[in-house]
C-alpha positions as CSV (number, residue, x, y, z in Angstrom):
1,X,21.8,-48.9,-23.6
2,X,24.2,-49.2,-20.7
3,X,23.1,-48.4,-17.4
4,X,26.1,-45.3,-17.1
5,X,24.4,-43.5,-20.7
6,X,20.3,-44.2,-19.0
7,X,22.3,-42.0,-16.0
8,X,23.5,-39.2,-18.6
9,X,20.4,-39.8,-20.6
10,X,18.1,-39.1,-17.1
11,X,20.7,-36.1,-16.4
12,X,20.0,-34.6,-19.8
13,X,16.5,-34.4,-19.1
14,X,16.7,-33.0,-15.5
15,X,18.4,-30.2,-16.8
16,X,15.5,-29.6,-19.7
17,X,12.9,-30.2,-17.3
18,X,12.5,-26.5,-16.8
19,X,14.8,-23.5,-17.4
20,X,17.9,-22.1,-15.5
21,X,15.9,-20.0,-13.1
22,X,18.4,-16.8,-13.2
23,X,19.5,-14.3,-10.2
24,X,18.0,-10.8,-10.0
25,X,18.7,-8.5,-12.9
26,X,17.2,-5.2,-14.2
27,X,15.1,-5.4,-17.5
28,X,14.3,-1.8,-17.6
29,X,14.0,1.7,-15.9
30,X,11.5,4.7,-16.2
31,X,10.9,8.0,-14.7
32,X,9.2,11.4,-14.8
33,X,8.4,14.3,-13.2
34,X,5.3,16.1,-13.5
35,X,4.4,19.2,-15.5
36,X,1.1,20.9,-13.5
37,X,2.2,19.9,-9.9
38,X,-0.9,17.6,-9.3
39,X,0.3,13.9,-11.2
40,X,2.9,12.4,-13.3
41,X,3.2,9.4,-15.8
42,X,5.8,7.9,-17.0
43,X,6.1,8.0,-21.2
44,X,6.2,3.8,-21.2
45,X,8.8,1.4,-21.7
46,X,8.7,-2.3,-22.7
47,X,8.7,-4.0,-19.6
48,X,9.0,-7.6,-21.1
49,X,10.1,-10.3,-18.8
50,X,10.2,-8.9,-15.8
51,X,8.5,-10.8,-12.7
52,X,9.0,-7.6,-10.2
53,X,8.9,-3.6,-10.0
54,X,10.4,-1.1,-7.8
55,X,9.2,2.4,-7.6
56,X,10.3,5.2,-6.0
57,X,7.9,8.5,-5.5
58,X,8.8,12.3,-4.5
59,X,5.8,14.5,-3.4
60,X,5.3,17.5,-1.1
61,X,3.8,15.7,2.4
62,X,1.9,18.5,3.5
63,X,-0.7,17.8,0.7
64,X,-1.3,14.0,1.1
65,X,0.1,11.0,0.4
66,X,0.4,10.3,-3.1
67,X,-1.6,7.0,-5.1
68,X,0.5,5.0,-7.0
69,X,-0.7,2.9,-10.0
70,X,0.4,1.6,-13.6
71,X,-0.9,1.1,-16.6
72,X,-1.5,-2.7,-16.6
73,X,-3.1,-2.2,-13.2
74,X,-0.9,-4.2,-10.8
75,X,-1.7,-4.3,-6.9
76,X,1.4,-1.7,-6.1
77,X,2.5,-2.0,-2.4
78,X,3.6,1.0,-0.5
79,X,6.5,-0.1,2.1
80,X,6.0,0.7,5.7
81,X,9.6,1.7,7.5
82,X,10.5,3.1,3.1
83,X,8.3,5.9,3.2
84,X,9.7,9.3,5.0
85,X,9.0,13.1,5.0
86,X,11.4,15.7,6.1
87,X,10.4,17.2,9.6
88,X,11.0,20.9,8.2
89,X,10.3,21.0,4.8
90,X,8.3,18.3,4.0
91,X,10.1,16.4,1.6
92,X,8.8,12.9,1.0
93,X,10.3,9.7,-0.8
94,X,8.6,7.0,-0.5
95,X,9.1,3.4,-2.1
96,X,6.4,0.8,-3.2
97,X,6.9,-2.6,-4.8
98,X,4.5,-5.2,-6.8
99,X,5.6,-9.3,-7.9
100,X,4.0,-11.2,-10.3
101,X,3.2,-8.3,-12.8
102,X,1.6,-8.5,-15.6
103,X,3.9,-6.6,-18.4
104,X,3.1,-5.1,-21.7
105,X,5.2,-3.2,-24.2
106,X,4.3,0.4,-23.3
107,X,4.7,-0.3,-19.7
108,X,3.7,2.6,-17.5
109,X,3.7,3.9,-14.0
110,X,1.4,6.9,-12.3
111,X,1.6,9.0,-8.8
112,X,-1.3,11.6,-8.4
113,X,-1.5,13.7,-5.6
114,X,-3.5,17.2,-6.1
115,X,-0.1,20.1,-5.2
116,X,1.6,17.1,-4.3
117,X,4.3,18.5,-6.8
118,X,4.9,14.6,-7.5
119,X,8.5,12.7,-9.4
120,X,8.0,8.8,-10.0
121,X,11.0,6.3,-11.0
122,X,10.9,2.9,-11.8
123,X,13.0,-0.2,-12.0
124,X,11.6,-3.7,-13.6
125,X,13.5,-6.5,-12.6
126,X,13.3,-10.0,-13.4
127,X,14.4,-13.3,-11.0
128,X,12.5,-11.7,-7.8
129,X,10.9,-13.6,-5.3
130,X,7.3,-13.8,-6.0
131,X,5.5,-14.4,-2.8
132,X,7.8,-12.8,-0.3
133,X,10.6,-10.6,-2.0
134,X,10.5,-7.9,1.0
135,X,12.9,-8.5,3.1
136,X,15.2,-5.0,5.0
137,X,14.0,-1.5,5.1
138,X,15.1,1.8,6.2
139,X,14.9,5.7,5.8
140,X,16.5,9.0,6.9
141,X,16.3,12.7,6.4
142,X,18.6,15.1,6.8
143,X,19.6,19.0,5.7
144,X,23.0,18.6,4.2
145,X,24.2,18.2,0.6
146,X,24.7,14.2,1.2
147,X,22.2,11.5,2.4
148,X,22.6,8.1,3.4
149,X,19.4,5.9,3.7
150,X,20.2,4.0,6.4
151,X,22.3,0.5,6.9
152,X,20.4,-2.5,5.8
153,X,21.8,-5.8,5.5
154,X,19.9,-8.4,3.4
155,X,18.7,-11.7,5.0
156,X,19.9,-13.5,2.2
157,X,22.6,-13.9,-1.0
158,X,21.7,-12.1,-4.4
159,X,19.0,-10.2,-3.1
160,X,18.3,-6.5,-4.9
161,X,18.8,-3.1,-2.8
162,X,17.6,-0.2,-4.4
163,X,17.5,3.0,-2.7
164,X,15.4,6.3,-3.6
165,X,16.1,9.7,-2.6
166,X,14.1,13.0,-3.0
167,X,15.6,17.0,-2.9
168,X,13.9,20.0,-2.3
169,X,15.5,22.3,-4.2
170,X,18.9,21.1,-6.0
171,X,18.7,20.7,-9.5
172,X,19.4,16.9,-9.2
173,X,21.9,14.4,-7.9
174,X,25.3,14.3,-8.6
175,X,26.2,10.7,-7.7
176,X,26.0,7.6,-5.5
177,X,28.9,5.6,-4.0
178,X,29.1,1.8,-3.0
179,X,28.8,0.4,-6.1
180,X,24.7,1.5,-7.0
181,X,23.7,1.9,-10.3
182,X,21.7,5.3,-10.6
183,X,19.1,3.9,-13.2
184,X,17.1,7.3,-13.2
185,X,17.6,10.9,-12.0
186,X,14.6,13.3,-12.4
187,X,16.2,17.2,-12.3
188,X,14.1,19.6,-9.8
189,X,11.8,21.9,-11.7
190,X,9.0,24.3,-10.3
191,X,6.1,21.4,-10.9
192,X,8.2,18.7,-9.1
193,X,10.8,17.6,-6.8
194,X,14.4,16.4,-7.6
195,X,14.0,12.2,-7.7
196,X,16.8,9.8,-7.5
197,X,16.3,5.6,-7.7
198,X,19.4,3.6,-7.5
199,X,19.6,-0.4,-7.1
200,X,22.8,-2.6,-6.2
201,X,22.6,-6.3,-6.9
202,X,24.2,-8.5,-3.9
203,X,26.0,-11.9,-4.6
204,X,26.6,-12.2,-0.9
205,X,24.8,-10.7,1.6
206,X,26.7,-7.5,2.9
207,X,25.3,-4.3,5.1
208,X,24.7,-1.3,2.6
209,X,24.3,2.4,3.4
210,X,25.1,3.9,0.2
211,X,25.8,7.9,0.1
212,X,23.9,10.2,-2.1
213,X,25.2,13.6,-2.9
214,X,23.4,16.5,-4.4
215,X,24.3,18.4,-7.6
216,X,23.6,21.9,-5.4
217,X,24.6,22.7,-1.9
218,X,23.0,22.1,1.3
219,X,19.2,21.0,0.9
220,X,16.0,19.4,2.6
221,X,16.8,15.6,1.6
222,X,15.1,12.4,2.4
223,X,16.2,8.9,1.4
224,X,14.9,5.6,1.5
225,X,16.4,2.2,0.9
226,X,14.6,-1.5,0.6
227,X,16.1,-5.2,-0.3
228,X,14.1,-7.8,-2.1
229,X,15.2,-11.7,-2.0
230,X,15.8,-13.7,-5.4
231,X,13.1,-16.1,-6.8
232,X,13.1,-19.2,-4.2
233,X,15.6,-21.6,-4.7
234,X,18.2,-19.1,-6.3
235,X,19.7,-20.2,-9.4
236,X,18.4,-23.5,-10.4
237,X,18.3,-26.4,-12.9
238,X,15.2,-28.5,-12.9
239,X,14.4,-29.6,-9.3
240,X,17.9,-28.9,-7.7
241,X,19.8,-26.2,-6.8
242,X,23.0,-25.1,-7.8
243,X,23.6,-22.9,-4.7
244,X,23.3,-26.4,-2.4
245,X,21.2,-29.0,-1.4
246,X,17.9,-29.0,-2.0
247,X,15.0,-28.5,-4.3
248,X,14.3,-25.0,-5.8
């Protein structure tokens, strides 16, 4: 064998060495609002090969703080700076977070807070950072029939920004602008609050302060936005990166 097809031959097996370690995407969403004012689970979904979650909570502040838990019994992180209630009302939307999950097919996710009147959303995404995917937060309130989260600006390319955002009284939300996918919208109801948790993938890293606008008119609204960095490395073959230099 010639020294140029050993080269090829040694190249080939780099690039089997271990997968193509993929950017960010969304396996799945979930959400639910509850029906006796005191907790809420989600019905389940098949939450497969995802590496991360994302949730995004509503609840009444007055009454607590809500606990947050899933089926498989991940360590679910509430994010300081991502958690707000509205000075008047009492409006909350808060966000938490977990990495390395474990995943089954029937995938759920749980907020109990006794009159907490409690939504809960979720996202599971795959290609997260697993040991240090928080990276920008913010939060805002505001009476008014659109909300903005706050400007956030990720410390990295292809990191994940998903925003959630919580009404008092409309119905639900109408839309969000800048490019965010709305992955669920929970509709207000006498048990529970109106819920909203949107995500926007970054391939460079750009300020965001997406716009959410209710499906009513002028309400008690709180928002809440958080970026998480891509698995270390970013997209990779084997040992080396294909974003630079480097090993992954």
């Amino acid at each position: 064998m010639t020294a140029s097809r050993r080269a090829l031959v040694l190249v080939a097996l780099l690039l089997l060495a271990a997968p193509l370690e993929a950017a960010i995407t969304v396996v799945t969403s979930d959400s639910a609002g509850s029906s006796d004012n005191n907790a809420v689970t989600t019905a389940g979904v098949n939450s497969g090969s995802s590496t991360g979650m994302v949730v995004a909570v509503a609840w009444y502040g007055p009454s607590g703080t809500p606990t947050v838990s899933d089926s498989p019994t991940n360590t679910l992180v509430a994010i300081a700076g991502a958690t707000i209630c509205h000075s008047g009302s009492g409006t909350c939307t808060g966000l938490w977070y977990a990495t390395s999950i474990t995943t089954n097919g029937s995938h759920t996710v749980t907020a109990s807070l006794t009159s907490g009147f409690p939504s809960i959303a979720v996202v599971f995404v795959a290609g997260i950072h697993l040991s240090s995917a928080l990276d920008q937060v913010n939060e805002a309130e505001v009476t008014a029939q659109t909300i903005e989260p706050g400007s956030v600006t990720p410390g990295e390319a292809g990191e994940i920004v998903c925003t959630g955002a919580t009404a008092g009284l409309s119905e639900s939300w109408a839309s969000i602008d800048d490019g965010f996918t709305l992955h669920q919208n929970v509709a207000n109801s006498g048990n529970h609050f109106g819920l909203g948790l949107a995500c926007l993938i970054q391939t460079s890293a750009a300020a965001a302060n997406p716009t959410w606008t209710v499906a009513g008119g002028v309400d008690d609204l709180t928002a809440t936005v958080a970026t998480f960095k891509e698995a270390a490395g970013g997209t990779c073959v084997g040992r080396f990166s294909l974003l630079g230099a480097g090993g992954c």
